[in-house]
Structure formats: C-alpha cells, structure tokens
C-alpha positions as CSV (number, residue, x, y, z in Angstrom):
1,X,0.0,0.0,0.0
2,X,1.1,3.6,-0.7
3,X,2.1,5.5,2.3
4,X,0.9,8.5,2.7
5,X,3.9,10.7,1.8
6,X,7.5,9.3,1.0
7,X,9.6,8.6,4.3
8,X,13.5,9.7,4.6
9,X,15.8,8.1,7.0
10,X,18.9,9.2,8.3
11,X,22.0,7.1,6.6
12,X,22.1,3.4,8.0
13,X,19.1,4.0,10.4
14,X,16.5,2.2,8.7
15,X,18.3,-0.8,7.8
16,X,19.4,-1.0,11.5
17,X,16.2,-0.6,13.1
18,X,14.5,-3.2,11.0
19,X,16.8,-5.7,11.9
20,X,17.1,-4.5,15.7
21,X,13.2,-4.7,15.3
22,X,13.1,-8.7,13.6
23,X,15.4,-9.5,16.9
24,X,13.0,-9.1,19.1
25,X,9.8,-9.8,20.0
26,X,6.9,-7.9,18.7
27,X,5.7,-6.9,22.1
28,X,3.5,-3.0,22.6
29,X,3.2,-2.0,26.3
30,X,-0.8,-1.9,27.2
31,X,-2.5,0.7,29.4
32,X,-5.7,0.6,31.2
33,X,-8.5,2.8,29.9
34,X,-11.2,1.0,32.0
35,X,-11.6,-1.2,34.1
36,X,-10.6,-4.9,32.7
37,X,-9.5,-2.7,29.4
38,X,-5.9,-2.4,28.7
39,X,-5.3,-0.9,25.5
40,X,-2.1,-0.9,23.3
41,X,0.1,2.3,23.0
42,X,0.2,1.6,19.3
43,X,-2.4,0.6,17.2
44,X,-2.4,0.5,13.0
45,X,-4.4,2.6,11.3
46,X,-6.2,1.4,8.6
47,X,-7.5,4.6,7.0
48,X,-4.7,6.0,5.1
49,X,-5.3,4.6,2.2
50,X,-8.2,5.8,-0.1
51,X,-11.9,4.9,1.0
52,X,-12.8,1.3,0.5
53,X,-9.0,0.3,0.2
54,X,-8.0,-3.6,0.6
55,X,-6.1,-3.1,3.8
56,X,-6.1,-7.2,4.4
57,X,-2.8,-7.5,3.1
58,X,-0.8,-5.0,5.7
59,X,-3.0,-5.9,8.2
60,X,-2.6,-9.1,7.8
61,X,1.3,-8.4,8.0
62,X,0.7,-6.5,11.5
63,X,-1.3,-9.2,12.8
64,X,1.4,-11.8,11.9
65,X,3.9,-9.9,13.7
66,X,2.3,-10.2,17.3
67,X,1.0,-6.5,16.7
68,X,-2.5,-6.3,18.4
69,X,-4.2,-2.8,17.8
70,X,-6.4,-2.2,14.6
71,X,-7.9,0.8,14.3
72,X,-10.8,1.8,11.8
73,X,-14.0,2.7,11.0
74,X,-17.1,2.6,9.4
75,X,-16.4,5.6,7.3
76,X,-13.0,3.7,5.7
77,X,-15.1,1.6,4.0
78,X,-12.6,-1.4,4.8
79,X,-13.8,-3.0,7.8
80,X,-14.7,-6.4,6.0
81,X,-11.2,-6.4,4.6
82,X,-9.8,-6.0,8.4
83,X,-11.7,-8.6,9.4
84,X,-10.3,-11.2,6.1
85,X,-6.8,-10.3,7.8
86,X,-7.9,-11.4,11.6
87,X,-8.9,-14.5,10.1
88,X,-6.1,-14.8,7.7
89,X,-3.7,-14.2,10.7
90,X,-5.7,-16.9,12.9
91,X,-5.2,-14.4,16.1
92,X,-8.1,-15.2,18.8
93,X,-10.8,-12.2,19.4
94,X,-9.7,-11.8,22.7
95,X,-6.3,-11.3,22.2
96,X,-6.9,-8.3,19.3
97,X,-8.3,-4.7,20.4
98,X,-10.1,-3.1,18.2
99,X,-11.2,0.6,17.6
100,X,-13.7,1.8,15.3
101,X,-16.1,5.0,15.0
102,X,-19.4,5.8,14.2
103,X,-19.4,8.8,11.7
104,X,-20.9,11.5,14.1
105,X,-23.4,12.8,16.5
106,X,-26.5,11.3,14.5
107,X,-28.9,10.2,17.3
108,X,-30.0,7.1,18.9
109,X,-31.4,4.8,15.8
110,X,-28.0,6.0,13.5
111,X,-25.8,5.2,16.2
112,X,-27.3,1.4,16.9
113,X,-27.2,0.7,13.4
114,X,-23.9,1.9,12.6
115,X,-22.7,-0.1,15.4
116,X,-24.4,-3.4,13.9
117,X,-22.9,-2.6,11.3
118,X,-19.4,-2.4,12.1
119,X,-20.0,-5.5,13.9
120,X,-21.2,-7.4,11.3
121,X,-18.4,-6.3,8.6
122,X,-15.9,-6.6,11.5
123,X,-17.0,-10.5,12.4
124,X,-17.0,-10.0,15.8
125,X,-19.9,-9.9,18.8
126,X,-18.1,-6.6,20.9
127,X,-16.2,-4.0,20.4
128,X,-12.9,-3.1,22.3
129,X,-13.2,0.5,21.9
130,X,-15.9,2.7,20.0
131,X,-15.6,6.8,19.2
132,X,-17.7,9.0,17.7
133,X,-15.7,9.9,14.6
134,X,-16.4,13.8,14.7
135,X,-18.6,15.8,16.8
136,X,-20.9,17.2,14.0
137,X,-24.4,16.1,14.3
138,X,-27.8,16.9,16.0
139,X,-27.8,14.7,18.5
140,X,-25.1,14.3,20.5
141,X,-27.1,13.6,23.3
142,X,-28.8,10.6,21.6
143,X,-25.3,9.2,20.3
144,X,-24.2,9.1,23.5
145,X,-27.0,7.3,24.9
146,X,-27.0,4.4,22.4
147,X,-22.6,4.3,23.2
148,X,-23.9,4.1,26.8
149,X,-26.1,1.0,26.3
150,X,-23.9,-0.4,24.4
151,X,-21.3,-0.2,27.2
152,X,-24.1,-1.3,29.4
153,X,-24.6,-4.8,28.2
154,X,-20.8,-5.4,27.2
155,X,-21.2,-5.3,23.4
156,X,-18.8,-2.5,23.6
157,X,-15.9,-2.3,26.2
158,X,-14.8,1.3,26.5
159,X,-16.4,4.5,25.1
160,X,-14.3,7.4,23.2
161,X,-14.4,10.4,20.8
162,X,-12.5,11.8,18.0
163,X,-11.8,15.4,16.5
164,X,-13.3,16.2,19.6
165,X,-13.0,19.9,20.6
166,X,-13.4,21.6,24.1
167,X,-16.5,23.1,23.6
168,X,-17.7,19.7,22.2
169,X,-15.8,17.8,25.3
170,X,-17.7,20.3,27.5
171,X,-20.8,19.8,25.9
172,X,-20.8,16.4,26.0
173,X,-19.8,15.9,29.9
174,X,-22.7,17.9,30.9
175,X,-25.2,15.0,30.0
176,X,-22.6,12.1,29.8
177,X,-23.4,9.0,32.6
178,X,-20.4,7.1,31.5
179,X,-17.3,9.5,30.4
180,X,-15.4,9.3,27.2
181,X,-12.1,7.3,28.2
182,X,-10.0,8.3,24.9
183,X,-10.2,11.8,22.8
184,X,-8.7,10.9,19.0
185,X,-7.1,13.7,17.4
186,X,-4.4,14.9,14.7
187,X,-1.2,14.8,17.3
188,X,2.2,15.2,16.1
189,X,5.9,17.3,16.7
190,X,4.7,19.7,14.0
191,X,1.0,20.1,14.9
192,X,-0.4,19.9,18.4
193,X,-2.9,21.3,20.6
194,X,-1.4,21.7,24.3
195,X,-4.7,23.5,25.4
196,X,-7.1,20.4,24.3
197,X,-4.4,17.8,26.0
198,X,-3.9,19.7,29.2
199,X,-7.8,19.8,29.3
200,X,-8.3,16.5,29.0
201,X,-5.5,15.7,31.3
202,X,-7.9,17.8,33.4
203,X,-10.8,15.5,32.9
204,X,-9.4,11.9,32.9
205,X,-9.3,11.7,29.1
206,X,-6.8,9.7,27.6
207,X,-5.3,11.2,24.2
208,X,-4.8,9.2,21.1
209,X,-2.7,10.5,18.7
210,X,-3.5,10.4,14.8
211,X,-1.4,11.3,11.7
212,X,2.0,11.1,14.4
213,X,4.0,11.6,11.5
214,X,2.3,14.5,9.9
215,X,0.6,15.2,6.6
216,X,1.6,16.7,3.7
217,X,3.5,20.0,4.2
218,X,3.6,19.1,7.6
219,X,5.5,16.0,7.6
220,X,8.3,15.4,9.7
221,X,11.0,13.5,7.6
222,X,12.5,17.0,6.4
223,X,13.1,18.7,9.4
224,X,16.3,19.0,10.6
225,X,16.1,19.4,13.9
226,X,14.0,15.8,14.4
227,X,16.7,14.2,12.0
228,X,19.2,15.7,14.3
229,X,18.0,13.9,17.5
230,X,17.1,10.6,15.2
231,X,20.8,10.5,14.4
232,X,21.8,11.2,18.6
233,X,19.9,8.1,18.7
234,X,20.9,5.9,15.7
235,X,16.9,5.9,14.6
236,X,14.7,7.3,12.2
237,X,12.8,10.4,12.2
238,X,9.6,8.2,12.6
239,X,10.7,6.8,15.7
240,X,11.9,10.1,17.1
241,X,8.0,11.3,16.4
242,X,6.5,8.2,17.9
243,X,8.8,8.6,20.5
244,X,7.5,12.0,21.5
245,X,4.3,11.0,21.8
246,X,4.3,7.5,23.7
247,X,7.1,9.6,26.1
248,X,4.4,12.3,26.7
249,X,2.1,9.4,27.9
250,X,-0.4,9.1,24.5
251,X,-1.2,6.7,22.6
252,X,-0.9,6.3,18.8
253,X,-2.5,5.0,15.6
254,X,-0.4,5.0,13.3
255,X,-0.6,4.5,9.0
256,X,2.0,1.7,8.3
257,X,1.6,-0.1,5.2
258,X,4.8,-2.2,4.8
259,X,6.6,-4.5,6.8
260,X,9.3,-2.2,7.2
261,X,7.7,0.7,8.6
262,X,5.7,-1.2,10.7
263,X,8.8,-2.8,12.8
264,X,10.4,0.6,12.9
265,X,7.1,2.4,14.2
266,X,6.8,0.0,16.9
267,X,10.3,-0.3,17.9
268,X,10.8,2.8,19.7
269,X,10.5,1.3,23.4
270,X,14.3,0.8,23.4
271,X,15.2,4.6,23.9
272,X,14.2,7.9,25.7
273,X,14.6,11.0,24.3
274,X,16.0,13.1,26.9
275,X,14.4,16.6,28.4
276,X,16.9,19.2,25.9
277,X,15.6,16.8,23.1
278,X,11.6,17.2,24.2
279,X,12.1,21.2,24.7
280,X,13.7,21.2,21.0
281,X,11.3,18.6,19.5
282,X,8.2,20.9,21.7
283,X,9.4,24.4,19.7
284,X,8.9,23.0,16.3
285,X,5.3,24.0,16.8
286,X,4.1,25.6,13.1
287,X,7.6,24.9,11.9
288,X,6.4,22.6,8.9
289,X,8.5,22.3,5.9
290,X,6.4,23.1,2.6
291,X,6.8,20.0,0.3
C-alpha cells in the first residue's frame, strides 16, 4: 500500500532498526482505559489509504507480527477487509483490540445501526473501543445514549471520541453518565494542541494521537532538527515522532503499510529521548517544511 507521503531516513538507520526490530519480539506495552481494558500504545491505522481500500494484506502483515491494535471505521469503508486479515492471521478475538467509530453525532437509531454494522463487517460480537468519529451532528445527546447502552450490556468495552474539541468535550460531559475514556485527534511534533491535552488531562481523558508523522506539508521527515535527535539516537525520524508522543504518555494510531515501517514504528521502546531533546522537539510547533 502507498504511504501517505514518502519517508527519509537518516544514513544506516533504517536498515538498522528493521533488523534490531526482527530480533525481538513484537511486544507494545498496554494501558488501562477502563476497568478490565488495557489498550495498546500503538495501534495500525487502517485509513490512510483511499476509501474502501483492501487493507487485508498490511494488516494481515501487522497481525502476523504479534501487533494487536487495529484501528478503523465505518467511514473507511474497509472494515470487511480487516476482518479477512484477523482471520487470515488466525489471532483469537480476545487477544486483538479493536477501535472503530461511528461517523458523528447522529442520534440514537444511527448510532445502533452503525454499530451493527461495524460488527457485522468486522465479524466480531463486541467492540474493544468505539468513538464518535467527529462531533458534527444533531444529536449528541442521543449518540451518546445508544454508546452508553452499548457499554451497558458489554457489546462495547470502552467509550471514546475523536476530533473532539473543548466546547464539544464540555458539551458532552454535561449530560454524559459514562465518560469518554479516549479523545482521538491529529497529534504530532509539528501540529499539536497543548490546550485540548492539558484539558483533558484535566478531565481523565486519555489522548490518542492520529497522523503522528504528519501530513503533507507538515510532515516530519524534512526537518532538521527531528533528524538531528534521530541521528543522537541511531533511529529514524519516525521513531523520534512516535517517541515524542508515547514519552508524553499518549497513545498512537499509526498508518504503516509495509513490513518495514511497521517494525520501525513499533520499535521505539528501546530509547528515551531526553528533556533538551523534548524542549527542541516541543518548539517546532508551526515549523512545517512546505513539500
């Protein structure tokens, strides 16, 4: 699969992560998120690719690697090809977690049918996590409800949001019985909202990151400064970005559509960036490079 814009890697790096990576053992640290619900600090993205993509094949790949976090939604348009890969891979329900989204704030009845929905396509009787993709819609109150039933009779473990503001946050707390556990948005070195995080710290919200690597003219691969500390480190500038946001307690969903990049994006348990190299990597705020 195409990636969504072409990655650089300091001389030698690469090739030596990979094979530091293919040593060991494909092993992700967990978190809890609720109770009995320990969720991995990285999970694969399956929505880079364009809408109704065939993402069994890298998913697949992931799965076969010992990687356990697959995230998608109903929106990608690939959920039936996610689950061809769990099958393919022969990995027990119990031992994957899965996050997918209903597309937004639709009410009650859209809510419980995009949820049998994403079931169905996905193969599976429950849900490890479910967000509400984006906060636009008429009914938040009603979405919320149906994600609260849901939660209620264990056909969905833990309750989230994406793209979720802090108006929207605000708004939705003030009628909310069971609170969101995760808040999904566009996180990375170049782009980030300190404001939204800090407010959710606030709150008890855990923050996924999204597009960790950047997008487009805000990718990280040509900046020097995050090559600079990937080089301090003998990595690439992908683990240097992931490594930023697992070391400022987040998790990730990363976009990783060969084998390659996927043992690289995972391997960055192995180092700590230290506090000069945060307070650099924490400046580059707006500092994208036009490509």
């Amino acid at each position: 699969q195409a990636e969504l814009f072409q990655r650089v890697y300091p001389p030698n790096t690469m090739h030596l992560s990979v094979l530091a990576s293919l040593a060991a053992a494909a092993v992700i640290p967990t978190k809890p998120v609720a109770p009995g619900v320990d969720m991995p600090l990285i999970s694969l993205g399956t929505g880079g690719p364009s809408i109704g993509t065939d993402v069994s094949g890298f998913t697949t790949t992931w799965l076969q690697k010992g990687y356990r976090g697959i995230d998608t939604a109903n929106d990608y348009k690939d959920q039936p090809y996610v689950a061809e890969a769990i099958s393919k891979a022969g990995v027990d329900r119990k031992d994957l977690f899965i996050t997918t989204k209903v597309p937004g704030s639709n009410g009650y009845a859209a809510t419980v049918q995009s949820v049998q929905e994403n079931l169905q396509q996905l193969q599976t009787s429950y849900l490890d996590l479910l967000l509400i993709h984006f906060p636009q819609g008429a009914d938040m109150k009603g979405t919320w409800q149906a994600f609260e039933e849901l939660y209620a009779n264990k056909t969905v473990r833990a309750l989230g949001v994406s793209n979720f503001m802090q108006t929207d946050l605000e708004k939705l707390l003030a009628f909310a019985k069971v609170k969101p556990v995760i808040n999904q948005c566009q996180h990375n070195i170049l782009a980030h909202m300190d404001d939204l995080i800090a407010y959710c710290e606030k709150e008890g919200i855990y923050y996924e990151a999204y597009q960790p690597l950047g997008r487009g003219s805000q990718s990280i691969f040509d900046n020097p400064t995050i090559n600079q500390v990937a080089v301090a480190h003998n990595v690439s500038a992908a683990q240097v970005a992931m490594r930023w946001i697992i070391q400022q307690g987040h998790f990730v969903t990363v976009q990783a559509g060969t084998s390659d990049h996927q043992d690289v994006d995972t391997d960055v348990f192995s180092f700590k960036l230290t506090d000069d190299e945060v307070k650099q990597l924490d400046a580059l705020q707006g500092t994208a490079v036009v490509i």
